[in-house]
LUMZAFI-562189 format. One line per field, with one value per residue (C-alpha): residue in one letter; x, y negated, z negated; residue number from 1. Coordinates in nm, 4 decimals. Layout:
// residues N
type <- c(a|...)
u <- c(X|...)
v <- c(Y|...)
w <- c(Z|...)
seq <- c(NUM|...)
END
This chain:
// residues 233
type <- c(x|x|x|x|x|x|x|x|x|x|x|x|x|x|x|x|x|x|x|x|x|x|x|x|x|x|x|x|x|x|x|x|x|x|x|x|x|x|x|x|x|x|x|x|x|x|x|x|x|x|x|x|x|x|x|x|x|x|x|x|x|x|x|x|x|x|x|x|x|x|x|x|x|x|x|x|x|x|x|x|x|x|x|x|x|x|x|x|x|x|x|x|x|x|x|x|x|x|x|x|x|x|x|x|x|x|x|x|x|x|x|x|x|x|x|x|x|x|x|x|x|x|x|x|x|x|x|x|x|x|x|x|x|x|x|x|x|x|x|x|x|x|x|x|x|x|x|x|x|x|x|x|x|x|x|x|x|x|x|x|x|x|x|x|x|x|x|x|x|x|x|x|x|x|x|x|x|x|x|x|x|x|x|x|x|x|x|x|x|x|x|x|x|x|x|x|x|x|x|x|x|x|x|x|x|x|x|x|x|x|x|x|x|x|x|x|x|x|x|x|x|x|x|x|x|x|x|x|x|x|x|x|x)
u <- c(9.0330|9.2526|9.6328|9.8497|10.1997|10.4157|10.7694|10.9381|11.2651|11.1025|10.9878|10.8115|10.6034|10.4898|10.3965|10.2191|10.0331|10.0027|9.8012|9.5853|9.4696|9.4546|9.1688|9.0380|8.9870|9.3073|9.6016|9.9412|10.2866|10.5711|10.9502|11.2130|11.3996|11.3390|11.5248|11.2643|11.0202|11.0337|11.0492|10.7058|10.5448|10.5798|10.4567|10.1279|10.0074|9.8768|9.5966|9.7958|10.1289|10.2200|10.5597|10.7997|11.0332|11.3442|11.4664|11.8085|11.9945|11.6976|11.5308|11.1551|11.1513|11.3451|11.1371|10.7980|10.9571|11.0601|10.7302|10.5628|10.7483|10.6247|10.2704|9.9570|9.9080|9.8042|10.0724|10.0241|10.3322|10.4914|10.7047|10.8546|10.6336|10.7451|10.9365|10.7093|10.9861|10.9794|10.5796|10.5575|10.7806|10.6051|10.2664|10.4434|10.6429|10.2912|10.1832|9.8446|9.8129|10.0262|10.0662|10.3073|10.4591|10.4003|10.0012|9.7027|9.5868|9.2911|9.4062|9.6199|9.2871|9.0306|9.3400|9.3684|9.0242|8.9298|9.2285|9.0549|8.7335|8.9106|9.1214|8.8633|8.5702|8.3043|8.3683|7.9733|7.9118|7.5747|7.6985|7.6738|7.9970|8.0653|8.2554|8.3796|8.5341|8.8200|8.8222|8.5589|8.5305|8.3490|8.2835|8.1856|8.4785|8.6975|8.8168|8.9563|9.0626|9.1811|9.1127|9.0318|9.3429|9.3224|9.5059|9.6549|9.5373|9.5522|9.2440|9.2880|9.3547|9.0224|8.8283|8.9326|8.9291|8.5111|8.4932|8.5763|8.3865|8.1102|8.0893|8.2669|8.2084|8.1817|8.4194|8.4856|8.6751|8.9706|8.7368|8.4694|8.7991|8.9452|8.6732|8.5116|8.8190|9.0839|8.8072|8.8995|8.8485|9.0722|9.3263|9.5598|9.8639|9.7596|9.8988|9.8037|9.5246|9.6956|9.9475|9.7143|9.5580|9.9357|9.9978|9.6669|9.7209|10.0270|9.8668|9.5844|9.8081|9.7362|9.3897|9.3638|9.4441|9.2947|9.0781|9.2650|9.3500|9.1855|9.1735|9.1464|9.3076|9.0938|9.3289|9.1602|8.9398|8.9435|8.9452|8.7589|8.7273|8.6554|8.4076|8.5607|8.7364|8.4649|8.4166|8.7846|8.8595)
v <- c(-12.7463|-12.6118|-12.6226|-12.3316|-12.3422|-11.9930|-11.9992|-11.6588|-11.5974|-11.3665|-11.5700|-11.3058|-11.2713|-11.6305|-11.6176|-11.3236|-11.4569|-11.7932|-11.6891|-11.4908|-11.7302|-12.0413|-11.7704|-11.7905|-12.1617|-12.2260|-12.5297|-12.2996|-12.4424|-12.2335|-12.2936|-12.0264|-12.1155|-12.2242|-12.5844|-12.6646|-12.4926|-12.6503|-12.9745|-12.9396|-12.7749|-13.0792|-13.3240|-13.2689|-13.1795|-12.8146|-12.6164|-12.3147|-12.2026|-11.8116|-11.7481|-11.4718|-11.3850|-11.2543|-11.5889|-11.6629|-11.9806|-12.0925|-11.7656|-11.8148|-11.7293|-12.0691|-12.2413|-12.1361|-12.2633|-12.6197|-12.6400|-12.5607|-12.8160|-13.0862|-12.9365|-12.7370|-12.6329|-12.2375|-11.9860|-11.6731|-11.4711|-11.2101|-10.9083|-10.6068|-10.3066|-10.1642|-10.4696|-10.5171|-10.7210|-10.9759|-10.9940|-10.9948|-11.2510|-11.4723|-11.4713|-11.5749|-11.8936|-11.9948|-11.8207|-11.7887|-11.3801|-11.1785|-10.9444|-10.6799|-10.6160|-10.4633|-10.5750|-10.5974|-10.9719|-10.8801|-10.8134|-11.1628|-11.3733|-11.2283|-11.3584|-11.6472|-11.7319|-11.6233|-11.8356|-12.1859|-12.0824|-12.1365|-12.3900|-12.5983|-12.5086|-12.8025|-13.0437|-13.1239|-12.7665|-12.7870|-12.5405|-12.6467|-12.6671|-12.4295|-12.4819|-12.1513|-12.3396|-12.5998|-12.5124|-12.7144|-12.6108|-12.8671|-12.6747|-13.0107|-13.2200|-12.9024|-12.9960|-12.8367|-12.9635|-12.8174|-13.0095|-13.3055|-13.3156|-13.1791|-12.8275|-12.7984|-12.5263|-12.3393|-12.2467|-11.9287|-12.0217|-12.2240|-11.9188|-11.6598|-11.8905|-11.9722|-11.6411|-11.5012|-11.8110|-11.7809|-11.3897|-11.4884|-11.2632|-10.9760|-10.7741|-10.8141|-10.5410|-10.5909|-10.4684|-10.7972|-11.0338|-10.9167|-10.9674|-11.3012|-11.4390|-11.3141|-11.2498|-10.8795|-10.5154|-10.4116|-10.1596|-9.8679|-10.0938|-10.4384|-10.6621|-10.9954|-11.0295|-10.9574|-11.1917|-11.4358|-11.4096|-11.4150|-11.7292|-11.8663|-11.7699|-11.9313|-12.2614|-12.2327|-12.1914|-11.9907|-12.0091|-12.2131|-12.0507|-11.7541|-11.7391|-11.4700|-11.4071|-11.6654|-11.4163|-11.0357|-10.7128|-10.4207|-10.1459|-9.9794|-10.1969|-10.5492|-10.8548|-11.0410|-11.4226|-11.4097|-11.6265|-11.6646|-11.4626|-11.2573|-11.0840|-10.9546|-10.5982)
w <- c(-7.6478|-7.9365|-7.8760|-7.9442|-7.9744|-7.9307|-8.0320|-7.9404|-7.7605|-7.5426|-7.2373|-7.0427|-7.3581|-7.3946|-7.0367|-7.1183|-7.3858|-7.2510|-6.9814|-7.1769|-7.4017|-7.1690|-6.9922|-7.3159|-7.3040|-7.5346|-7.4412|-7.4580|-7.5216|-7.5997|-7.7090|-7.7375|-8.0066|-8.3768|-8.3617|-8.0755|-8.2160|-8.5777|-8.3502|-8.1965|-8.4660|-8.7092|-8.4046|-8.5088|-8.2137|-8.2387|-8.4209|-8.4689|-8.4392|-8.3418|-8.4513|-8.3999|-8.7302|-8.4983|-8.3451|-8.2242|-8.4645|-8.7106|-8.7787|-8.8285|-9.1790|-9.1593|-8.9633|-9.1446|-9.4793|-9.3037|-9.1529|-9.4769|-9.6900|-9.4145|-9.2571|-9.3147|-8.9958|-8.9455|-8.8960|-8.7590|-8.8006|-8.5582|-8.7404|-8.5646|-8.6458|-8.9632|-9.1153|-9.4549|-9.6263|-9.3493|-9.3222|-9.7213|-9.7443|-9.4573|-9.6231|-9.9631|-9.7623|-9.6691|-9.3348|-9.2522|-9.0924|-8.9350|-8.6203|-8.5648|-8.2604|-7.9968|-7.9883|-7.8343|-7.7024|-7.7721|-8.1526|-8.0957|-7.9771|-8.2546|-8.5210|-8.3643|-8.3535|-8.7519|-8.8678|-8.6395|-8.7668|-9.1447|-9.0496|-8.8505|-9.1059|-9.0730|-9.3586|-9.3645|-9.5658|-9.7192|-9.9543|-10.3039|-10.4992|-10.7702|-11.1271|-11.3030|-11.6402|-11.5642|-11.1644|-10.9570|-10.5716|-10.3713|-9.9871|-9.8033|-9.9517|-9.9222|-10.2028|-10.5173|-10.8601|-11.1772|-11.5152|-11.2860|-11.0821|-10.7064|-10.6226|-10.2373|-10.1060|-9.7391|-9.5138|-9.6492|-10.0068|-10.0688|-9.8538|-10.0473|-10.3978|-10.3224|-10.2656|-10.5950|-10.7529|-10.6489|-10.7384|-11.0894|-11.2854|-11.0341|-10.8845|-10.4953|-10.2857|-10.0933|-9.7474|-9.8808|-9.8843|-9.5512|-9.3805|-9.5246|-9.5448|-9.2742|-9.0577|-9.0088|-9.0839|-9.4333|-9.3792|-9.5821|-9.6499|-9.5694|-9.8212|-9.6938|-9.9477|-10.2775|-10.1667|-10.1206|-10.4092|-10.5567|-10.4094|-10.5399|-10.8809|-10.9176|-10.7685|-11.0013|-11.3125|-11.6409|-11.7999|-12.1139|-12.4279|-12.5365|-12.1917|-12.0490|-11.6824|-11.4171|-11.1236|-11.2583|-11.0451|-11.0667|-10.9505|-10.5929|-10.5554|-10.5478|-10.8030|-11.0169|-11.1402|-11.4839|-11.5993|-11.9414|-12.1774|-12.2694|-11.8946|-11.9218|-12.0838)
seq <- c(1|2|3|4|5|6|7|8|9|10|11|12|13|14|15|16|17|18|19|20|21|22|23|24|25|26|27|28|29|30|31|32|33|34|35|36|37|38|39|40|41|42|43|44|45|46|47|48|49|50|51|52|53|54|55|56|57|58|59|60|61|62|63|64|65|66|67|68|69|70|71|72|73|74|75|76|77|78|79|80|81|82|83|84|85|86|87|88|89|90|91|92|93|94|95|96|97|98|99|100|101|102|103|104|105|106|107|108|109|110|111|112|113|114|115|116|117|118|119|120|121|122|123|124|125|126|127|128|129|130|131|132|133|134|135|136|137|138|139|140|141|142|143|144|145|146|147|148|149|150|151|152|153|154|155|156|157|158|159|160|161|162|163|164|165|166|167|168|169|170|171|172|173|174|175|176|177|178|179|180|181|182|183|184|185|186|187|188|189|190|191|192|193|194|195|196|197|198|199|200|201|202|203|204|205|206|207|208|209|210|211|212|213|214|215|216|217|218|219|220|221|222|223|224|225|226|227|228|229|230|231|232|233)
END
């Protein structure tokens, strides 16, 4: 039984929630404030954490970048409707999803859910690794190394990264990523993707000399991993 921990000020919506997902065959813990919450989250203890931005003391942009500098466990963030700054900046501290309130726990289970599936993917992948020039991606190790040396990368990170890999060469749309990867249906506006793939350029570092762009935009549609400098414009 996966272990969920909320934290959120708002008690009548942890109870809420709680009870919906321990239905759902989920353990629920919440805490109401970010010193607490920071406090359970690094125990260890949990598969995912929900987590509202808008705490009282340690806000949980705060909390998310503590928890990040210590922990890889799954965040899925909480942002008042409307608040892009705060859910932009969220996925670029290192959260997992977000969900904008008010929403539907049905919406909060099927996010919940996609991000375990990521986070708890079975390391005995019969998948074959794949090498696209210095970058080798190795599905059962979950593994990932650059010239050699290993790259730390999220659940969502190394999805989205064998992803492009193994369509180097090709592009793939924005709709392809959101739904391999976050497990949902692409929508007008959603950044989470390009700053994903923001994040995972920057982890990835620049190309050797004279290969050009690792991970391609093309404008409307998607991106590309270039298999070398020739399959760039």
């Amino acid at each position: 039984m996966a272990k969920i921990l909320i934290i959120d000020d708002d008690v009548e919506l942890c109870e809420l929630v709680g009870e919906y997902l321990t239905r759902e065959g989920f353990e629920v813990e919440a805490a109401h404030n970010g010193d607490k919450g920071l406090e359970r989250a690094l125990s260890g203890e949990h598969a995912l954490v929900v987590l509202d931005l808008m705490l009282p003391g340690m806000t949980g942009l705060d909390v998310l970048r503590r928890l990040r500098g210590e922990s890889r466990t799954p965040v899925l963030i909480l942002t008042a409707r409307g608040e892009d700054v705060d859910r932009i900046v969220g996925l670029e501290i290192g959260a997992d999803d977000y969900l904008a309130k008010p929403f539907n726990p049905r919406e909060l289970l099927a996010r919940v859910r996609a991000i375990l599936r990521r986070s708890q993917a079975a390391p005995a992948s019969t998948a074959a690794a794949v090498t696209v020039r210095d970058v080798e991606l190795d599905p059962g190790a979950r593994t990932v190394t650059r010239d050699g040396a290993p790259l730390e990368l999220t659940a969502v990170e190394f999805s989205l990264l064998e992803a492009l890999m193994r369509s180097a060469g090709q592009v793939v749309t924005r709709e392809y990523l959101a739904q391999t990867v976050l497990g949902r249906r692409f929508t007008a506006y959603d950044r989470s993707i390009d700053m994903h793939v923001s994040k995972l350029r920057k982890k990835l570092g620049p190309a050797a000399a004279g290969d050009g762009e690792r991970i391609k935009t093309v404008r409307g549609i998607g991106y590309i991993y270039a298999r070398s400098s020739e399959a760039e414009d």
